[in-house]
C-alpha angles and dihedrals in degrees: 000000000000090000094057092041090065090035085059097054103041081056088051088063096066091046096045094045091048094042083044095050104044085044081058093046092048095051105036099030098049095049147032105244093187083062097055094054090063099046110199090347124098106231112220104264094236097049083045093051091050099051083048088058094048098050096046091252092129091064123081118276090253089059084046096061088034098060099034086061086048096050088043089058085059092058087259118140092168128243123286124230088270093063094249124139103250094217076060094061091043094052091053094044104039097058098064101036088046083060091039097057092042092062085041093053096037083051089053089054113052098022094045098030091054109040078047095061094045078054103051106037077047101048115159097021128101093261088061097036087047086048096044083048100050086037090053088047097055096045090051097055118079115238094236093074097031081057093053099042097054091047102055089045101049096023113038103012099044095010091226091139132022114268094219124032126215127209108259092038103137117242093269088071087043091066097091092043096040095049090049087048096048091035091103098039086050096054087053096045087053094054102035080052092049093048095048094049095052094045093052097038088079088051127122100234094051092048086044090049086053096040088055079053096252104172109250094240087048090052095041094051109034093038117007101046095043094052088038095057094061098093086034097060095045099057090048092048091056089044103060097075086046095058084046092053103021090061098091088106103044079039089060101045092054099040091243120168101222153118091293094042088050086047100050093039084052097043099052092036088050085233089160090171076065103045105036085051099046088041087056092058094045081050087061092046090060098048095044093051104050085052090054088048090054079050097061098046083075097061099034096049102037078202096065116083137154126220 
């Protein structure tokens, strides 16, 4: 296990350099961050020049890249337009997205996991056609206007939740936002659960585990559920950068200062120092979570090891 631990991670290094460095193209090779500093403004040649100089503009794209890694392994994001330090931004927006996406992804779980095994141990009757076609709505509304909508309703309209978030709110106020933001993924969990479970429940090892006289909670639990969560646990595992990153609408609902809000704030103001920071560290979640999923397999499939 140690072994392909490290193996893991040496193979993380080519694919965080490439996704790194194509994040970097795309944002300082496709635009003029020195305009957009300016806005509409042209800014005089010489001071232009000179902010180019300073930021490391004047070098070839390659130096670029070369010396903005550098800078990231001191700890060195870099400074936004505004002239603050980016790892100051991060440190005010991770926190509460951090805490964001874990009530998202616990809500997926036991919410998802659960109405997908109902579902499952119950497929072809009305529980599981009721939960395919509530599963099949939400995934067809966008969450702009699910978030609004709940909002409004248990916000605004009953006053259950608070209709605007601020960043230190505790995890109790992050259960509205956090709901909107994991609505869709847990859609999908509940049907990729559902599909699992009545795909394995046919299975041989499941009929032989009966026959012995297993009690059904027993088989369920201890052999139906774990194989059953493979797929499962994949698909939340990869999700879990996505609802980081992917927050910039439910963030901006609820007013919350976050990864997505500092992404959408650099985006539409071009503050490429912002965005190519915030997107390196996304890059790590998702390595780092994918590694963690390969993890699990282990203890969820006993078959399953790893030399």
């Amino acid at each position: 296990m140690g072994r392909y631990v490290v193996r893991r991670l040496l193979q993380m290094i080519p694919v965080f350099i490439g996704s790194t460095f194509l994040i970097f193209f795309m944002v300082y090779a496709l635009g003029d961050p020195v305009a957009a500093m300016f806005g509409d403004r042209a800014p005089d040649p010489a001071t232009a020049a000179q902010i180019r100089r300073d930021l490391y503009l004047d070098q070839p794209l390659g130096k670029q890249y070369l010396h903005y890694m550098g800078q990231i392994f001191q700890g060195n994001f870099g400074t936004a337009f505004n002239g603050q330090s980016v790892t100051e931004l991060m440190a005010s927006a991770f926190p509460v997205t951090l805490r964001l996406t874990l009530v998202a992804i616990v809500l997926e779980m036991l919410v998802g996991i659960t109405l997908g095994v109902f579902s499952g141990l119950r497929r072809g009757r009305g529980i599981d056609t009721s939960v395919l076609l509530l599963s099949l709505i939400v995934v067809s509304v966008p969450t702009f206007v699910s978030g609004y909508l709940l909002q409004f309703v248990f916000g605004v309209r009953w006053a259950w939740a608070a209709p605007s978030v601020a960043p230190e709110a505790p995890l109790n106020e992050l259960l509205l936002p956090g709901l909107v933001l994991a609505l869709v993924s847990l859609a999908y969990v509940t049907r990729l659960t559902r599909t699992s479970i009545a795909e394995n429940a046919r299975a041989d090892y499941v009929r032989t585990a009966l026959a012995k006289g297993l009690p059904r909670h027993r088989v369920i639990t201890r052999h139906l559920l774990r194989n059953s969560l493979i797929p499962v646990v994949t698909f939340i595992g990869t999700d879990i950068g996505a609802l980081m990153g992917g927050a910039i609408v439910t963030e901006r609902i609820f007013n919350i200062h976050g990864v997505g809000f500092q992404l959408y704030q650099g985006i539409l103001r071009q503050n490429s120092p912002t965005v190519v920071g915030f997107v390196t560290i996304l890059v790590l979640v998702f390595l780092l979570a994918n590694l963690l999923v390969d993890l699990l397999y282990a203890v969820l499939d006993p078959r399953i090891r790893y030399a």
